[in-house]
VEXRORO-346761 format. One record per residue (C-alpha): x, y, z. Coordinates in steps of 0.1 Angstrom, whole numbers, padded with zeros to 4 digits, always signed. Last residue first. Layout:
REM VEXRORO-346761
XYZ...
//
This chain:
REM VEXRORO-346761
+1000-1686-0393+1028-1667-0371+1053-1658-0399+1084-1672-0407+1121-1657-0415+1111-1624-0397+1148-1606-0389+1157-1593-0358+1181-1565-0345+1158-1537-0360+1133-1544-0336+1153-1541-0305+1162-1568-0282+1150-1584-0253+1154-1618-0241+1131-1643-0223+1151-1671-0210+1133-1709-0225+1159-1734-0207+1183-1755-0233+1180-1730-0255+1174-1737-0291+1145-1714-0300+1154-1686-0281+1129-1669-0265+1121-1632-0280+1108-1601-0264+1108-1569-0289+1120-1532-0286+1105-1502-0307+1099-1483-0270+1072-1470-0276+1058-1501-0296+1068-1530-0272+1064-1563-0284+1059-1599-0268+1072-1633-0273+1082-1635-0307+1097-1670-0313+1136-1667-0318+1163-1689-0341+1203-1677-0334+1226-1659-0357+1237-1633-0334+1231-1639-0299+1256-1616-0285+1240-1592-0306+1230-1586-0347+1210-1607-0370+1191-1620-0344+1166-1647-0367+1123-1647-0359+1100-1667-0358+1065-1649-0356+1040-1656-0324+1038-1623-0315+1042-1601-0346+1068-1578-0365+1056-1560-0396+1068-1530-0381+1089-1533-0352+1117-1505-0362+1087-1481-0363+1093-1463-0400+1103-1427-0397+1082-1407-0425+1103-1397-0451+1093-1427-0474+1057-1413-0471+1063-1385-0491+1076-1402-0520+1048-1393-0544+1037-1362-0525+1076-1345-0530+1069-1355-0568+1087-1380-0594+1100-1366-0627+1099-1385-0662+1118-1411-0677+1137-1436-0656+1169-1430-0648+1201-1459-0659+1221-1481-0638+1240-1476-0608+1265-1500-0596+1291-1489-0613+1290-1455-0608+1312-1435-0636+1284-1425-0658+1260-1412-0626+1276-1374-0625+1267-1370-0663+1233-1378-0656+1228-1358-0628+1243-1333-0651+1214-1339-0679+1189-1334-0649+1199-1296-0638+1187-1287-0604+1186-1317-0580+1175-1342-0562+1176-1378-0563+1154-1412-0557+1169-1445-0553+1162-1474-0572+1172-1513-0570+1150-1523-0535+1131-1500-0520+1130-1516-0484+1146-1483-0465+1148-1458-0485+1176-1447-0505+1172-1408-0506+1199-1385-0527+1196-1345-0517+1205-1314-0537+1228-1326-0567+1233-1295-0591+1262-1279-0574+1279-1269-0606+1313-1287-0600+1319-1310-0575+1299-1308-0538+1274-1333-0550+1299-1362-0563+1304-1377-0527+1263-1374-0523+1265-1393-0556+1288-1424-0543+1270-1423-0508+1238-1430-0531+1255-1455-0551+1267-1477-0524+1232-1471-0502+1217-1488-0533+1238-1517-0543+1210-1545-0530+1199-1547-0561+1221-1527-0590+1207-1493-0595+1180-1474-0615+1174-1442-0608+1143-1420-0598+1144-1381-0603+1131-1354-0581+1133-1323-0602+1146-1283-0585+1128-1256-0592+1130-1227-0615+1101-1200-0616+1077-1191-0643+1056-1160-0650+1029-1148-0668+1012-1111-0666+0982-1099-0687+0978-1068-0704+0947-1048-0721+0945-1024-0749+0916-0999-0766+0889-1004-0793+0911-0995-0821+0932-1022-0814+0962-1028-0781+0973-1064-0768+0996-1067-0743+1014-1094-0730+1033-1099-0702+1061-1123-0694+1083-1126-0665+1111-1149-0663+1120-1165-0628+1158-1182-0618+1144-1194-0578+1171-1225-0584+1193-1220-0608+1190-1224-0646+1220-1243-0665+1188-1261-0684+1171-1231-0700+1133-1234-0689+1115-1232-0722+1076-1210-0721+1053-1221-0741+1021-1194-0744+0988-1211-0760+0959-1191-0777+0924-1193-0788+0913-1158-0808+0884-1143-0796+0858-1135-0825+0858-1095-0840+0841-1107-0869+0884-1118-0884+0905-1112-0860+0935-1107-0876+0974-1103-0855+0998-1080-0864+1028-1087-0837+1052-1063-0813+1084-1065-0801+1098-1086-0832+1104-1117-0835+1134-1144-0839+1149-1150-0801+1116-1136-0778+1091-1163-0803+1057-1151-0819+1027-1157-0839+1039-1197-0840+1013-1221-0858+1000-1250-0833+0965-1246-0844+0950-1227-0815+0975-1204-0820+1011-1203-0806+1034-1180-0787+1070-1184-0777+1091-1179-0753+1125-1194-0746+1144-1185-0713+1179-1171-0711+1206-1180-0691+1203-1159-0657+1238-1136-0650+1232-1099-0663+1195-1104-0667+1191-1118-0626+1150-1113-0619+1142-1124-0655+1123-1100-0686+1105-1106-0712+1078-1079-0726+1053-1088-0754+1033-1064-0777+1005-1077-0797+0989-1057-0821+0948-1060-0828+0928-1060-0861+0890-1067-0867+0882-1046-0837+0868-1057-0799+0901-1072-0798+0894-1104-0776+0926-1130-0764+0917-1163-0753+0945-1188-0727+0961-1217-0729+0995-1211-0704+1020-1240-0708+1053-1247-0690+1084-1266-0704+1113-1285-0688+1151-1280-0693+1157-1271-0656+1126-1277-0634+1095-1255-0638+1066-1237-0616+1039-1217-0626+1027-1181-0620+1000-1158-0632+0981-1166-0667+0952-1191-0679+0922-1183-0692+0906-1148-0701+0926-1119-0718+0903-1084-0729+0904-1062-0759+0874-1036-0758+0841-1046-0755+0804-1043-0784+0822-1060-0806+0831-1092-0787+0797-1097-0780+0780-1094-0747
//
């Protein structure tokens, strides 16, 4: 059916999307007119209007030009459709960086010719980032003590601060409004600088899985107690108990070979079993 022969219509993109503080969120979307000319009439609105900072939102053609944007525009739009053809469009919407978590704008947009009107509905909701940054090596759980310290001053922007265990020089941290986390960072020493860009909840996922404290750990391996009566002396692996995360060693220098039991995380592999 031809664009002539139906009233205005949207098809493409629309409904909800998520977006952290300061980020943007895309719809690309077609409008039809069913007439040669067509007015576009746009409703913003957020959930808080009295307390929310305000979002930016703006509309584009196919070719990058703006038709419309909530801070310099009008209501409603004049827009040509030249044979009646669907126009190819792109709604940008600007998260405003002191939003809060759950913050949402609503959008809709109406367009209304001589062949009759038609709405569609966006949306966008604040959420928190997951940001990785730089530290010094082995200075990790300094400077992730040193930001959970900072979290309750001020805007309460930091969330959550993970340093897992083996990542060595970068922790990972939470939060609403990235250019405070900055901020809060300058006066850590031993942290360094962010890397661009956002992690994900699936991208570190598996660091919030407990690791088994006898992981890499095998029979046969030589092994140093780093912790224990014991402390400091040369083990072979003897035997290892997964339930109960706990390792059988013989020491290495002992005048009569005395199995001894310890647990996983009291060892440390200095040669492997070949």
């Amino acid at each position: 059916m031809s664009d002539d022969m139906r009233g205005p219509n949207f098809t493409g993109d629309n409904g909800l999307k998520e977006v952290h503080a300061g980020g943007i969120v895309y719809w690309d979307f077609q409008a039809s007119s069913g007439a040669p000319k067509a007015t576009l009439a746009f409703s913003v609105n957020s959930d808080d209007p009295d307390n929310a900072p305000e979002w930016t939102v703006t509309l584009y053609d196919s070719v990058g030009n703006e038709i419309w944007e909530n801070f310099r525009s009008k209501n409603e739009v004049e827009v040509d459709f030249p044979g009646n053809t669907s126009k190819q469009l792109k709604l940008e919407v600007i998260c405003p960086k002191g939003a809060r978590y759950d913050d949402k704008v609503n959008i809709s947009v109406t367009i209304t010719s001589d062949a009759g009107s038609a709405t569609d509905e966006f949306s966008a909701v604040a959420r928190q980032s997951i940001v990785v940054l730089k530290t010094q090596i082995d200075q990790e759980k300094v400077v992730a003590q040193s930001l959970m310290a900072k979290a309750s001053e001020g805007e309460h922007d930091i969330y959550a601060v993970l340093s897992p265990i083996g990542l060595r020089g970068y922790v990972f941290v939470e939060g609403m409004n990235t250019d405070r986390l900055h901020e809060k960072t300058r006066d850590i020493k031993k942290a360094r600088s962010f890397i661009d860009g956002e992690s994900s909840i699936e991208e570190i996922s598996h660091y919030l899985v407990p690791v088994s404290a006898v992981v890499g750990i095998e029979e046969g391996d030589l092994v140093e107690l780093v912790n224990g009566p014991f402390k400091g002396e040369t083990a072979r692996v003897q035997k290892i108990d997964q339930d109960k995360e706990e390792i059988t060693v013989e020491l290495v220098d002992a005048m009569v070979p005395i199995p001894v039991t310890v647990k996983g995380d009291s060892v440390r592999v200095v040669e492997k079993e070949k």
